[in-house]
N, C-alpha and C positions, 0 to 999 in steps of 0.2 A: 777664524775671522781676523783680518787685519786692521788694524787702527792706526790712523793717522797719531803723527804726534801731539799733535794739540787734543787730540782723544784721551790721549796717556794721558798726558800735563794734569786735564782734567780729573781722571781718576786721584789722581795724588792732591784736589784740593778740595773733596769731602772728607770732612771730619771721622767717617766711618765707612771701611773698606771691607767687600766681600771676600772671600775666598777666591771665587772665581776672579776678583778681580784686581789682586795679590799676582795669582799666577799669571795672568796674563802681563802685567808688570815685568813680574823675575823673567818672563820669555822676551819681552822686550826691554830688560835691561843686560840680557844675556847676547839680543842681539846687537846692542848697541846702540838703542834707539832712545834711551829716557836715563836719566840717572836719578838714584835715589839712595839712602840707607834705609839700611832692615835691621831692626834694634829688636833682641829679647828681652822682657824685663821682669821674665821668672827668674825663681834662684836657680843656682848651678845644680844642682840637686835633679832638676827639670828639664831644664838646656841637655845636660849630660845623657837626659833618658829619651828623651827625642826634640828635634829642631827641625826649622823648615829650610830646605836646603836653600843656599843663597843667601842665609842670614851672616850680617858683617861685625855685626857687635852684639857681648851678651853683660848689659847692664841692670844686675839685679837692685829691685826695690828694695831692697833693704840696703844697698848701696848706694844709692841714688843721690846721694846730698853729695857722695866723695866725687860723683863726676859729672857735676853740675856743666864744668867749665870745657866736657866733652859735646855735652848737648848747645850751650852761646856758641863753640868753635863750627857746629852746624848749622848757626840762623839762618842759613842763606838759601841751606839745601832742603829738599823733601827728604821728611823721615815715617817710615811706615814702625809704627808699634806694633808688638804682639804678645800675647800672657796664655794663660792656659784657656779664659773664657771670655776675656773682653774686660773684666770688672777692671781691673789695676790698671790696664791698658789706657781706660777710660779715666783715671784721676790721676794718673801722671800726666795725658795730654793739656790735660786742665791745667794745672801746676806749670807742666811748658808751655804753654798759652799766656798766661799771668807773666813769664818770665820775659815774653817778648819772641816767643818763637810761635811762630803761625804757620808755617809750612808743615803740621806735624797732624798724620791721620793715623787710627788704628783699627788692627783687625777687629771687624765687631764681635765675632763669636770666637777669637782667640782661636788657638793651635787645635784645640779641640773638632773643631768644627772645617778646618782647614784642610783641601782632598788635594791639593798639590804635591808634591815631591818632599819629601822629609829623610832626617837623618838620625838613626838608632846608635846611639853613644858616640855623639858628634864630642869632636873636642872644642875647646873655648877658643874662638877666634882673636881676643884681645886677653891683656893684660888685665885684671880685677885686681 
């Protein structure tokens, strides 16, 4: 099924994102049709043992204070979260939220739950 971009746009301004509608995202961010980032924010431990492919940054919670000033550098943009089940996913977006960032939605049921395309001992796309 094809989606207008204003269709996109939309996906990216509920607070809670399906699977199915993740991937249809990464298809139309791949064709060039919507931009967005795709932030992990398990530990490396987890990223290391499987990731969804398309993911641009891997900023773990337990990190998360060190790169505050990653996340203001993105107010502007849609940021798709993702965790192992949704739980962290869900109180980081909050905390981003409170900080002034509104463009921020995540996967509800986390990587677990997620049937798209994934990566088995993906390497770290950023610096940590």
């Amino acid at each position: 099924m094809k989606f207008s971009k204003e269709e996109l746009s939309e996906m990216l301004k509920k607070q809670q994102m399906s699977s199915a509608a993740l991937e249809t995202l990464l298809k139309a961010r791949e064709a060039k049709e919507i931009s967005f980032t795709l932030i992990d924010i398990r530990e490396v431990f987890e990223f290391t043992s499987s990731s969804i492919e398309g993911t641009d940054l891997l900023l773990p919670t337990s990190m998360i204070q060190k790169h505050v000033g990653k996340f203001e550098a993105m107010k502007d943009e849609p940021i798709v979260l993702y965790c192992r089940t949704g739980n962290r996913t869900g109180q980081v977006m909050h905390a981003l939220h409170n900080m002034g960032l509104q463009n921020v939605v995540h996967l509800t049921d986390g990587i677990v739950a997620y049937r798209g395309e994934t990566n088995l001992g993906a390497k770290i796309p950023n610096e940590l």
